[in-house]
N, C-alpha and C positions, 0 to 999 in steps of 0.2 A: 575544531577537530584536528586533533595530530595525529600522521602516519608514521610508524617507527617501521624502520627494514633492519634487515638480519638481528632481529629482536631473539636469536637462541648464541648469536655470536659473543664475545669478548665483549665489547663495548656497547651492543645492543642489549645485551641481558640486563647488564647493571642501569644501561640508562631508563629500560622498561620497569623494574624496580621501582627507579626513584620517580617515573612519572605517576606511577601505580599509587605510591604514596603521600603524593602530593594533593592536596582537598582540592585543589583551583586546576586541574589536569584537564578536566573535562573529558567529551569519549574520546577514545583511544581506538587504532587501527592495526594490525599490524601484519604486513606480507612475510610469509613463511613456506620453504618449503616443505617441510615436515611439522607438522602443527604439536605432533605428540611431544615434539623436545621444547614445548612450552609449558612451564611449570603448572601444575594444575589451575593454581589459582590464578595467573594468568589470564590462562586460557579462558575463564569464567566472567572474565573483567573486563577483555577486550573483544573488538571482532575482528576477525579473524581470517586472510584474505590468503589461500593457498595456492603457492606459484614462485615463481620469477620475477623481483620488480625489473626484470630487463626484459620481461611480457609486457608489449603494451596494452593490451587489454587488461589485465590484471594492474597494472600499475594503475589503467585509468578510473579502472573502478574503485579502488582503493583509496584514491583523491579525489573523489566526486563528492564534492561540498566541504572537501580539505584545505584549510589555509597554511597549516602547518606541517611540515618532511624533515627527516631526518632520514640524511643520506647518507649509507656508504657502499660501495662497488667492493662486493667480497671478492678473497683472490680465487683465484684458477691454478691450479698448478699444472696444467694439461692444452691451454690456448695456445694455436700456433699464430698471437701476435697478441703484445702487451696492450698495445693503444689499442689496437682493436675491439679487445675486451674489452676497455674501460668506456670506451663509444658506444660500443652495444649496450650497456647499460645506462649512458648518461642521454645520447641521442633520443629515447622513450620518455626521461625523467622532462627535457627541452620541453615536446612536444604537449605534454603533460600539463606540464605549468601554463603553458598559454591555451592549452582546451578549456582546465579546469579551474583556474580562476589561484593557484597555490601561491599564496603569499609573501610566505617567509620559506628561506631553506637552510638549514644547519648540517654542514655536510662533513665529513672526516677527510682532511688533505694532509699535508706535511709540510714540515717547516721547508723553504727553497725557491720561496717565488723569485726570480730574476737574478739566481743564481746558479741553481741545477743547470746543470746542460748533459745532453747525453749519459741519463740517470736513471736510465730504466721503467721501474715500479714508479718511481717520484716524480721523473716525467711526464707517464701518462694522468696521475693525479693531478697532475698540475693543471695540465691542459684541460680536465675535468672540468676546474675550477671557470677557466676560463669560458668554456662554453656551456655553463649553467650562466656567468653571468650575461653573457651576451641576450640572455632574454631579458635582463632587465629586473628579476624577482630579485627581493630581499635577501642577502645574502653571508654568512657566517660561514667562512672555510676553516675549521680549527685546525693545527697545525702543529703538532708534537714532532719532536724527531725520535730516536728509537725508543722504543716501546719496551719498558723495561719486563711486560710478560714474554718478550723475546727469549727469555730465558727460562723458561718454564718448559720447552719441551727438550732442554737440557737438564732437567730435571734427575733423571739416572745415571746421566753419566758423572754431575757431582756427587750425589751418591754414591755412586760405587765406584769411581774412579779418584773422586775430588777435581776434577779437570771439567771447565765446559770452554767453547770453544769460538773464537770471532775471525772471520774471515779477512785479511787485510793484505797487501803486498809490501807494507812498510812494518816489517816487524824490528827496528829498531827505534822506532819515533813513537813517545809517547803522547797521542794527541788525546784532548780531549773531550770524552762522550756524552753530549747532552742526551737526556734519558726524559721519560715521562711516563705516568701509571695511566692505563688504561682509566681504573677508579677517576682521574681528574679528568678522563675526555667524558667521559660519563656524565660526570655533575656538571659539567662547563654545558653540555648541549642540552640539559633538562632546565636549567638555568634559562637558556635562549628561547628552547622550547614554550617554556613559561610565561614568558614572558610578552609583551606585542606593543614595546615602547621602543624599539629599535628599530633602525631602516637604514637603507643604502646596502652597501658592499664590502666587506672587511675580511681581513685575516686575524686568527684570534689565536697568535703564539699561544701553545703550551710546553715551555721548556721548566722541569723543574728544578729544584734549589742546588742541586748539586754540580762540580765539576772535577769528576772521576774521570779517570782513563779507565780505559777496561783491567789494567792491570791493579789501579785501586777500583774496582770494582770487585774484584776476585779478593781483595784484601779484605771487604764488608764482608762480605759472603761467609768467606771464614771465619769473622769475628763472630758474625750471628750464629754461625753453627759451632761454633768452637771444635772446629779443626780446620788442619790444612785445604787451603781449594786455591788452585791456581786455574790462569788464563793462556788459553795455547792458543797463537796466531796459527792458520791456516791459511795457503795463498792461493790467494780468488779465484785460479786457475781448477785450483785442486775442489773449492768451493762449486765452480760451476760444475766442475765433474760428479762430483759427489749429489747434487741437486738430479742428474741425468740419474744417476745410478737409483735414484729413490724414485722415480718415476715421471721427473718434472720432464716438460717438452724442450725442444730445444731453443723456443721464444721464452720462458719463463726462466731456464737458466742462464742465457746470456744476458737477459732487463735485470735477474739478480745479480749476476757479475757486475754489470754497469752502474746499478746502483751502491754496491757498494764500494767499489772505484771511486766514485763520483763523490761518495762521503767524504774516503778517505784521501782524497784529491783537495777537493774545493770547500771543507772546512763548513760547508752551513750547518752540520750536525755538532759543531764543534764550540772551545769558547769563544768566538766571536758572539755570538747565541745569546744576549743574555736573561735570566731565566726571570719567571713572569709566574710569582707566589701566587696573585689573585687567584689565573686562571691553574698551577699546576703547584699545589704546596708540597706534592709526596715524597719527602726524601728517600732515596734509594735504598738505605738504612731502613727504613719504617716497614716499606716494599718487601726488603726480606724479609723481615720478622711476621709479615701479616700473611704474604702471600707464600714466599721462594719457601721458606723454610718449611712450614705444614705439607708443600707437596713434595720436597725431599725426602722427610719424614716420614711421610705417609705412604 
């Protein structure tokens, strides 16, 4: 029995997809809180457990006779504390695993173990990490660094601007941005999912083939749409103001400031990184043409 969480998200939809069509899946569970933004068919194929997996009750029932999780702690943009958040939801999952017997866990972290410091969002991931494994359960922390659908709700303003935008305080240094598609955290955890010949505890790099700076980043971009799109640095400051101005709390935008500091600082996002075809083949090229481009367009 595998439990899938924010199965209507980015990386829970496509991974519920590929469990859906997989013959050897077996049943399927999945905590949601709005069940209707689950594709019909879906919905018809799984059961169906509506809530909060940061509800313990709802989590426990969900993994009652489950060996198999697939975790991630959706964001907040409204928490008044980063770690907080990610405690509230991990401290239920702890408990969980040792009531109910759960096995294996396949969880969404980011590249930065023993490196990050004072990083915000990727700090409190990390620490995630950490105390899921302190129970001792089987454990798979996948670990992408930016997520190249990062870019997607930049969507309009290359459009109609050609301009999207990265927040940085070093706008003269061209470093470079390891990136990974959503699509390869997907397959990589249905993969794990699937599977029940692994054990112990690991990180499972997904950095993939590329090593663009953002400003060749913006250079693909154009290629694929054939015109002009360039890349405009933003300084962090202006970032975190701008995050306040949209609604975010004042703990969401300064763990954002910090984490992108921390990128742009200490390099684990960078090419030191090297990248890892198995688990993340999708060049950033490919990325545009399949994904960036159809919702410009569109």
């Amino acid at each position: 029995m595998i439990v899938v969480t924010t199965p209507t998200g980015q990386i829970g939809r496509q991974l519920l997809d590929r469990l859906l069509d997989a013959p050897d899946a077996g049943p399927l569970r999945v905590i949601v809180r709005d069940p209707a933004r689950l594709a019909p068919a879906a919905r018809d194929r799984v059961e169906v457990f509506q809530g909060s997996h940061s509800d313990p009750d709802v989590l426990g029932a969900a993994c009652a006779d489950a060996d198999r999780v697939f975790w991630l702690v959706p964001p907040s943009p409204v928490t008044d504390s980063v770690a907080g958040h990610f405690r509230a939801f991990t401290e239920p999952l702890c408990e969980v695993i040792e009531a109910r017997g759960v096995q294996r866990v396949v969880a969404v972290s980011t590249l930065g173990r023993k490196i990050a410091e004072n990083a915000g969002q990727i700090s409190a991931s990390l620490a995630m990490d950490e105390q899921i494994m302190s129970t001792g359960v089987h454990y798979r922390a996948l670990c992408p660094p930016f997520l190249m659908e990062n870019l997607l709700g930049q969507a309009p303003s290359i459009r109609d601007s050609g301009v999207f935008r990265m927040p940085s305080d070093t706008p003269h240094v061209a470093h470079v941005l390891r990136t990974c598609a959503t699509a390869d955290i997907a397959a990589t955890a249905a993969r794990l999912l699937l599977a029940d010949s692994w054990s112990g505890q690991e990180d499972v790099p997904l950095v993939g083939p590329d090593a663009l700076t953002p400003e060749g980043m913006a250079e693909v971009v154009s290629q694929v749409l054939g015109r002009p799109v360039r890349m405009e640095r933003v300084g962090i400051e202006d970032y975190r103001r701008a995050l306040l101005g949209r609604g975010a709390s004042e703990a969401v935008a300064q763990g954002m400031a910090d984490m992108t500091r921390a990128i742009d600082e200490q390099g684990f996002y960078g090419a030191a990184a090297p990248s890892t075809p198995e688990t993340a083949p999708t060049a950033f090229r490919q990325w545009c043409e399949e994904v960036l481009k159809p919702a410009v367009l569109g």
